[in-house]
N, C-alpha and C positions, 0 to 999 in steps of 0.2 A: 560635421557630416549630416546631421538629423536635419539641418536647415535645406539642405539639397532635395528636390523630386527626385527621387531613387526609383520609384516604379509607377505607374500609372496603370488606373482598374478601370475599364471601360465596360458598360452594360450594353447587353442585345437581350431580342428574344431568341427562345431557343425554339427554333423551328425551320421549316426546308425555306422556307420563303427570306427568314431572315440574314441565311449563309448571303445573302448579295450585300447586305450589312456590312457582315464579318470581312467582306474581297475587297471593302476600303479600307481596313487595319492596316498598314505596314507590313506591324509583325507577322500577322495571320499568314502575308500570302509571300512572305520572303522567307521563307524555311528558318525561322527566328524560333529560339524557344524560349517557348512562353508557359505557363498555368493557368488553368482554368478553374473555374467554379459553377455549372450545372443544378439550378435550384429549382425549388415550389414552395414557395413560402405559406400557402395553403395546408399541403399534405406534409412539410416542415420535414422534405427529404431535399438531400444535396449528394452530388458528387465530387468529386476534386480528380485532377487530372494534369499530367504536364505533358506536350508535345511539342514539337519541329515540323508536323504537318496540319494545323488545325482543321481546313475544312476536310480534309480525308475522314481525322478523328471525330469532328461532330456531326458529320453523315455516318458515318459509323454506331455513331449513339443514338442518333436520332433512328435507328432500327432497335434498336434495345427494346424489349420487353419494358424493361422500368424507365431505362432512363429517357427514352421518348415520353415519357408524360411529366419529364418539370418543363420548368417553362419560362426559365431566365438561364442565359450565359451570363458568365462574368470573367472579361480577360485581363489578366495582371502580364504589365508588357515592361521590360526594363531594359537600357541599353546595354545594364550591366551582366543581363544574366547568359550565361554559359549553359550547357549540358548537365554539369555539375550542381548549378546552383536551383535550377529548377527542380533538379530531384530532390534539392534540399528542401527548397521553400513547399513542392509539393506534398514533402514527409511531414514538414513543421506542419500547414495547413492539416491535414486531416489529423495529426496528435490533436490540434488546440478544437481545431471546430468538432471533433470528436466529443472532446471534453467542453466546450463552449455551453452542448444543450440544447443551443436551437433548433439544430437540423439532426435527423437523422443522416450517419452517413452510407450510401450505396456500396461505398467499397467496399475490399476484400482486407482482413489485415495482413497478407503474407506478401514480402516485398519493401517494407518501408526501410530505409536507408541511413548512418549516420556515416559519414565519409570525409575523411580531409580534401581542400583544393587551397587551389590559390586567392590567397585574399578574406580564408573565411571568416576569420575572425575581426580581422581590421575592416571589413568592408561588410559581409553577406551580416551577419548580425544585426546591421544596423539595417537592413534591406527586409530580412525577414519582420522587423519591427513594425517598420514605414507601410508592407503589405497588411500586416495586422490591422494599425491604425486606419487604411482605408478602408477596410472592409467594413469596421465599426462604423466610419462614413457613412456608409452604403447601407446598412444597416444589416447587414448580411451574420454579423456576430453581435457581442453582448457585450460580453466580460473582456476586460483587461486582462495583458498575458499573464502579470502578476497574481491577480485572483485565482488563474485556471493554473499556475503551477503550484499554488498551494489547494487545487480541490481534488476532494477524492475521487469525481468522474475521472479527471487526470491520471492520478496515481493508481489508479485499477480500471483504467482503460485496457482493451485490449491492441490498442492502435499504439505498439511499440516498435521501436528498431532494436532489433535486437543484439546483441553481441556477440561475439564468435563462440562463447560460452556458454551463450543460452541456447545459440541455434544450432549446439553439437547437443546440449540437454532435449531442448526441444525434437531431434530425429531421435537419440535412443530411446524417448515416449513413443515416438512415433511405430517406432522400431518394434517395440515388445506389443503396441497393438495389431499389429498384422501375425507376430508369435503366437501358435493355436496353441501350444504348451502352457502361456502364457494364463492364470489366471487376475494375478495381484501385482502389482507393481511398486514397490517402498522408493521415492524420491526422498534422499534423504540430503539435507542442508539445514548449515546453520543460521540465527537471525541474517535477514539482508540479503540471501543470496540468489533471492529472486524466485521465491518459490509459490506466491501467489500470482507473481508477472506470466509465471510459464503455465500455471493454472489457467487462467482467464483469455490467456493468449490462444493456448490449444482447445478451450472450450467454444471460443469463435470462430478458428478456422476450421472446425470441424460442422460450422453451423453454416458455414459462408457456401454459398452456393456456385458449381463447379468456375463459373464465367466471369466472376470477380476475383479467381487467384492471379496473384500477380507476383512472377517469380521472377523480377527484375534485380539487378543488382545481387543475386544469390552465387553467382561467379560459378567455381568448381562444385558448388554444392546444388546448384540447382537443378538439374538433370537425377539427381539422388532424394529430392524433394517434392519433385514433381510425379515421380515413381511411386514414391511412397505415397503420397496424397492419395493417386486416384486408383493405388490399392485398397484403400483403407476407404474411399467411396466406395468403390464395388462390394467391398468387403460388409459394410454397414448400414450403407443406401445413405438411410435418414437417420442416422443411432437418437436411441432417446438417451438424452445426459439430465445429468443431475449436477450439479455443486455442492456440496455439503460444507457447512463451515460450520463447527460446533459453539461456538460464545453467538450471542443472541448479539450484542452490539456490532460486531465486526459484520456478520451476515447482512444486518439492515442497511450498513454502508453498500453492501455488494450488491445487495437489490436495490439499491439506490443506482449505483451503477448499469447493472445489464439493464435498467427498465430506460435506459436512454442510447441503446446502442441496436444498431436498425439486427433484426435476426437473432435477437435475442430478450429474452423477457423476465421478471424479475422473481417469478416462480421458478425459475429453472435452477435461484439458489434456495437450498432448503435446509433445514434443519436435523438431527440426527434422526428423532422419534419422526418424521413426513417419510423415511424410507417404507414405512408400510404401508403405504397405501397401491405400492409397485414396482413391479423387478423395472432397471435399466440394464441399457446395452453395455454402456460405460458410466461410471459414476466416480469422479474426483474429488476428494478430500484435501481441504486446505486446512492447516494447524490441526492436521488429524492426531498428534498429541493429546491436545486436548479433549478427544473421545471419552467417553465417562463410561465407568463400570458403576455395581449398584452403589454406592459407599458414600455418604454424605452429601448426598443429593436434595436432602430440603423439599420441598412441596414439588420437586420431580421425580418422588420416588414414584408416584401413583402413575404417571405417563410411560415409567422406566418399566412399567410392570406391564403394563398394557399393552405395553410393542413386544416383548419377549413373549406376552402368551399370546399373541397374534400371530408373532411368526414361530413359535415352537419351540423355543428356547426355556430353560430352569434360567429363571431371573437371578437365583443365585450364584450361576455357572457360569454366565457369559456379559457382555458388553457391547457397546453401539460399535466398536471393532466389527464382531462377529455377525451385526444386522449389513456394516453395508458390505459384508463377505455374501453374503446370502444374495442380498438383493441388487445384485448386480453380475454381467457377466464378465465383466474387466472393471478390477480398479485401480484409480492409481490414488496412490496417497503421500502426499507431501507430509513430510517428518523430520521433527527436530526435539532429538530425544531429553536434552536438555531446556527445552521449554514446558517440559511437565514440572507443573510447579502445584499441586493440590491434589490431596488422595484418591480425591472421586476419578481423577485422568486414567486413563486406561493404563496398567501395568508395561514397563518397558520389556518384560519377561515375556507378554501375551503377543508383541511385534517380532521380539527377538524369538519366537516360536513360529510365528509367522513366516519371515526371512527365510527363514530355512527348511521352508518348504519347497518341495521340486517343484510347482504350480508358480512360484514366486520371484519375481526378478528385484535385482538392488541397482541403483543406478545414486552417485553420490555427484551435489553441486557443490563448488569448493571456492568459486570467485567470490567475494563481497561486492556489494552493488549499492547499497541504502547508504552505509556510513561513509563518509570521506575520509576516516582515516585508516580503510582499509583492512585488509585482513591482517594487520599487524596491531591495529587495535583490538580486534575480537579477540586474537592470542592473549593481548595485554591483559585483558578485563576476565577471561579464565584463569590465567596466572594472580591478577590480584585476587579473585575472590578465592581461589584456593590456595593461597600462600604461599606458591610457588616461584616468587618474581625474586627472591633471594637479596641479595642486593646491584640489581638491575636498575640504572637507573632512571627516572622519570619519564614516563610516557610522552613526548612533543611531536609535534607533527604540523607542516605548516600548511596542510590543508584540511585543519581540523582541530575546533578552540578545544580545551578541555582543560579546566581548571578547577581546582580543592577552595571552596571557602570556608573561610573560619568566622565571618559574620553571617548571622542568615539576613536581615535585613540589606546587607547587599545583593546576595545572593538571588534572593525575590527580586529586587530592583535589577540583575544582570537580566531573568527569565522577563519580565513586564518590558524594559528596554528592548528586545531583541523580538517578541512578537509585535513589539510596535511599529517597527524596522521591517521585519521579514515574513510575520503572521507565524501560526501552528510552532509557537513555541508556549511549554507548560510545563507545570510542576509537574512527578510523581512522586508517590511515597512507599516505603514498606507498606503493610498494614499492621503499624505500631501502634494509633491512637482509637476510642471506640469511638462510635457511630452515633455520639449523640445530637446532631442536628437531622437525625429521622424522625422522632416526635417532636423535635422541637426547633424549626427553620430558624428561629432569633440566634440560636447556640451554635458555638463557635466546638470545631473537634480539634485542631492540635494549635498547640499553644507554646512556641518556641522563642525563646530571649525575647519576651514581651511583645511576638507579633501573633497575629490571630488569624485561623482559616479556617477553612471547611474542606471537606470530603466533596466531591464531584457532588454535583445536584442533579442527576440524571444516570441512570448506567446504560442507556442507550444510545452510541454515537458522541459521546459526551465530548471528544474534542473538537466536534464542529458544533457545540451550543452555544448559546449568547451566555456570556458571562464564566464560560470555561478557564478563560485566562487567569482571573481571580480566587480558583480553586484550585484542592490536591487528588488528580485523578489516580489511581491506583494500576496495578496488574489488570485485573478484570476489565477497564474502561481503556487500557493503552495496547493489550498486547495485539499483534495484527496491523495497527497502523504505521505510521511513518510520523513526524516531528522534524520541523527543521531544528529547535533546539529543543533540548529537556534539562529540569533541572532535578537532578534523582535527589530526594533527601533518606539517607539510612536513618531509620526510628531507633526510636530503644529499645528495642528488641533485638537488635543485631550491634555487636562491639566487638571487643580485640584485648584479647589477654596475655599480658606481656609474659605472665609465668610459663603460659603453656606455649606461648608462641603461636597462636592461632587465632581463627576469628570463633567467634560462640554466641550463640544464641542464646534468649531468655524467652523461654514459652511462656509467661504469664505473661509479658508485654506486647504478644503476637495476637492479635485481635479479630482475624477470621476464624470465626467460628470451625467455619465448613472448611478451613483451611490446617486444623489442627486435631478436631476430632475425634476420634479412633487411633491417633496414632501413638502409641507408649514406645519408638525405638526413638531419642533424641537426634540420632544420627539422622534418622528418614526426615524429619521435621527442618534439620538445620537444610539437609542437601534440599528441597523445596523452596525455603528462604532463598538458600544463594542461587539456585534455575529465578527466582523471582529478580533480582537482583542484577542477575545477567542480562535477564530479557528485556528490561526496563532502561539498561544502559545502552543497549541496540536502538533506542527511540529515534536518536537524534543522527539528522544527515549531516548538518552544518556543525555539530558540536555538543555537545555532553557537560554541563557542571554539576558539580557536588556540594554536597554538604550533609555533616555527620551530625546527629548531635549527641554522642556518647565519645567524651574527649580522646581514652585512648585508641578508639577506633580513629578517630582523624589523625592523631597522631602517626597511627601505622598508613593512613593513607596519603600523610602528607611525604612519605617516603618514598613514593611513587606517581603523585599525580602532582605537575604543578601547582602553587598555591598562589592563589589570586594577589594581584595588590590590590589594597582598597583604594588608594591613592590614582589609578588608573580607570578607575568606575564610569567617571565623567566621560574620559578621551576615548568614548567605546563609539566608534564609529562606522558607520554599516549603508548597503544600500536605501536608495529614497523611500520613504514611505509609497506605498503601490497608491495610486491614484484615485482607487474606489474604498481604501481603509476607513472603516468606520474605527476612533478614537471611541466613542462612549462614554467622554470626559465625565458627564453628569451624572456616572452611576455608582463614581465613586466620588470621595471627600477630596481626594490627593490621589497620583498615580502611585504611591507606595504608603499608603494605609498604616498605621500600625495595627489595622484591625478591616479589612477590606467590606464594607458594610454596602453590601447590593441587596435588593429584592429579587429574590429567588423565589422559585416552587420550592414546594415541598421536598427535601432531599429525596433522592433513592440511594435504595444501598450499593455501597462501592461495588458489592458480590453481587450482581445483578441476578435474578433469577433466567437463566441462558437459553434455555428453549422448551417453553409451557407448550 
């Protein structure tokens, strides 16, 4: 199939003079539907577009405000394509060039489409491919598809098609903002189910200016979409928004993000302590969990003080909860009460007061979206870690590896194997072992059956650093993102007690600091662990491995989770290496080390200090 010309991308300029160009196309002028690409390689803005009447459509734009000033077409023409497939390959193009970088995109994101036809899979896959690789031609993109579905411009783009689930989540947001009753909104879901997708989704379409929605393909719901929109314009005009994301690493990803998405900018995500400097109209919190009251805050207690007597608050009384109460006239905030995993996190008592205010709506997401094996796995993984799985047997799933090992040196060798194959695969760990390669980069931190590693080298964005692969990122450095694979290793701090029948924790082998502190109830410390525990096994879309290193803990988990064969390690076979994979051969001895010896900075700590 690949050896066939599937589509052909023909250049013009974009202007009134050159439509006599476009009336030699074929396609252009035989009511053929085609896709377009509207650029300026200069001002580094694009449009994307598909139609059945082109020169109506690019007289049409060529009146536009914006889009009269690029100044190249580009028409993708295929025998093959249909009505259906153009909307497809239309949706594909502005997802990847969205995420590509080069361009900013003109569009709106409301409208994009994922839809069955004929042929899609045996035929349009390989058609969407062949369009990509021209345009690379052309020079019109960058990146390989495989780099852009492992980037996080990708993964926290707001250019999704949404699902029937997110875009009934998506109107009852919509819904409670036009609500004058309305002050606070709790979006409540567990890991994966899409609660920074509908985050960033709704922060752009509220930023997309009225002439770029585009409510195609919305069916029964469109007319109920388009209502509610240009309510909620009149209603707001220009609202000023805010983002709030409380860990300092995950926000950098997300200003990394909006600082490449046209209408939007990379201050618009902030910090908890930046809400002082002004009220918003609407201000949205993502892993608002992790909000922080005053309590083992580390060199943020001085910031933590400074904003409460700013805004009028007893620093002993309240929390980054109750600033973006204040400094905002609508919030919504995404929650997932079991990803409070550290004491400083805002109380689930100070929410659960919250809720049940008449000022306050609850709205619950319930589909999984991140992990492949579905909401049957999220059950699975609160049942194993609270003991509940009875004699239920083994987790399997065949769209989704997940396997117990009992060597760790394979184990490392399954995670190195599978980022080399598919990229954004990594270790995590409890926080079992201490932190000594912070004064000291030569020094290795956890030392398991004679292999040797380190703690993250960075707490910022640390899954996209060079040389991340060869380290053990923690909670702190993973929660928030996504992983095609993970491989969770349980410390020794967390085992399994045959007398008592339970799992139990060992506080002197629990090694954050800021993570144990203050706390004298065991119970509160262990329930932290295992929210830790949970959230880290959420990592992975493609797949999940384990490994324990306190024996009768693997014991209890090998009655539940697959257990690997070692004998099978070799015959692991996966998609091609992506095209632009950098290996890094030279930066290690061997691909499986017994001691993984790179040149590194200076570590940071796994506990990153989250927002100075």
């Amino acid at each position: 199939m690949n050896s066939q010309i599937l589509v052909e991308v023909n250049q013009y300029d974009f202007s009134q003079d050159a439509l006599e160009d476009i009336r030699n196309n074929a396609f252009a002028t035989g009511q053929w539907p085609l896709v377009y690409v509207l650029s300026d390689e200069k001002k580094r803005k694009a449009y994307i577009g598909e139609t059945t009447d082109t020169l109506t459509r690019m007289s049409t734009h060529l009146k536009h405000k914006d889009k009269r000033k690029l100044t190249t077409a580009h028409l993708i023409t295929s025998d093959y394509f249909n009505k259906s497939a153009t909307l497809d390959v239309e949706s594909s193009l502005i997802k990847y060039m969205a995420a590509d970088g080069k361009f900013e995109l003109l569009n709106g994101n409301l409208g994009l489409v994922d839809h069955n036809y004929y042929q899609k899979e045996e035929l349009y896959t390989d058609v969407i491919k062949d369009v990509w690789n021209r345009l690379r031609d052309e020079g019109l993109v960058k990146h390989s598809l495989e780099s852009i579905n492992n980037s996080d411009l990708f993964k926290y783009s707001p250019y999704k098609s949404l699902s029937f689930e997110q875009r009934q989540g998506l109107l009852g947001i919509m819904h409670a903002l036009m609500d004058d009753s309305m002050e606070t909104l709790v979006v409540e879901g567990g890991a994966g189910t899409g609660k920074s997708v509908l985050a960033i989704f709704l922060f752009k379409l509220l930023q997309t200016s009225e002439d770029e929605v585009d409510f195609k393909e919305f069916s029964s719901e469109e007319l109920e979409f388009r209502e509610l929109l240009e309510q909620i314009r009149k209603k707001y005009q220009k609202p000023s928004m805010a983002l709030v994301v409380p860990m300092g690493s995950f926000r950098k990803t997300l200003k990394k993000a909006f600082k490449n998405i046209s209408g939007l900018k990379s201050d618009m995500v902030i910090g908890p302590s930046e809400l002082v400097k002004q009220n918003y109209d609407i201000v949205l919190v993502d892993e608002s969990h992790r909000l922080r009251k005053r309590k083992n805050l580390g060199s943020y207690f001085r910031r933590f003080d400074e904003v409460c007597a700013a805004l009028g608050f007893d620093k002993h009384n309240c929390n980054e909860l109750d600033w973006v109460c204040m400094q905002s006239k609508k919030a919504v905030l995404f929650y997932d009460e079991n990803q409070t995993i550290k004491p400083s996190d805002t109380n689930t008592q100070d929410f659960s007061r919250l809720k049940s205010r008449a000022s306050t709506q609850v709205q619950k997401l319930i589909s999984q979206f991140r992990v492949g094996g579905g909401n049957a796995y999220i059950d699975f993984v609160d049942g194993l870690l609270s003991n509940t799985l009875s004699n239920r047997k083994p987790f399997q799933s065949n769209k989704y590896e997940f396997e117990l090992f009992e060597s760790f040196e394979g184990f490392v060798q399954i995670i190195q194997r599978k980022n080399k194959k598919y990229g954004l695969s990594r270790l995590i760990a409890g926080y079992a072992w201490p932190w000594a390669s912070k004064s000291d980069k030569t020094t290795f931190d956890i030392n398991i059956e004679d292999m040797q590693l380190r703690w993250n080298s960075t707490g910022i964005d640390w899954i996209n650093e060079e040389n991340s692969e060869y380290e053990v990122g923690c909670i702190h450095t993973t929660q928030g993102y996504d992983l095609n694979y993970a491989g969770i290793i349980f410390g020794e701090e967390i085992d399994y007690d045959k007398k008592l029948n339970e799992i139990v924790i060992y506080q002197d082998k629990y090694h954050d600091r800021n993570g144990k502190q203050s706390i004298s109830d065991p119970s509160e410390l262990k329930q932290f662990i295992l929210n830790i525990y949970k959230t880290i096994m959420l990592r992975g879309i493609k797949g999940t491995f384990i490994y324990a290193c306190n024996q009768e803990l693997r014991e209890y988990l090998a009655r539940h989770i697959p257990v690997h064969q070692e004998s099978l390690i070799k015959q692991d076979v996966g998609a091609a290496i992506p095209e632009d994979f950098d290996e890094r051969e030279d930066n290690v001895v061997t691909l499986y080390p017994k001691s993984i010896e790179t040149e590194l900075p200076l570590a940071a700590e796994p506990d990153p200090k989250e927002d100075a």
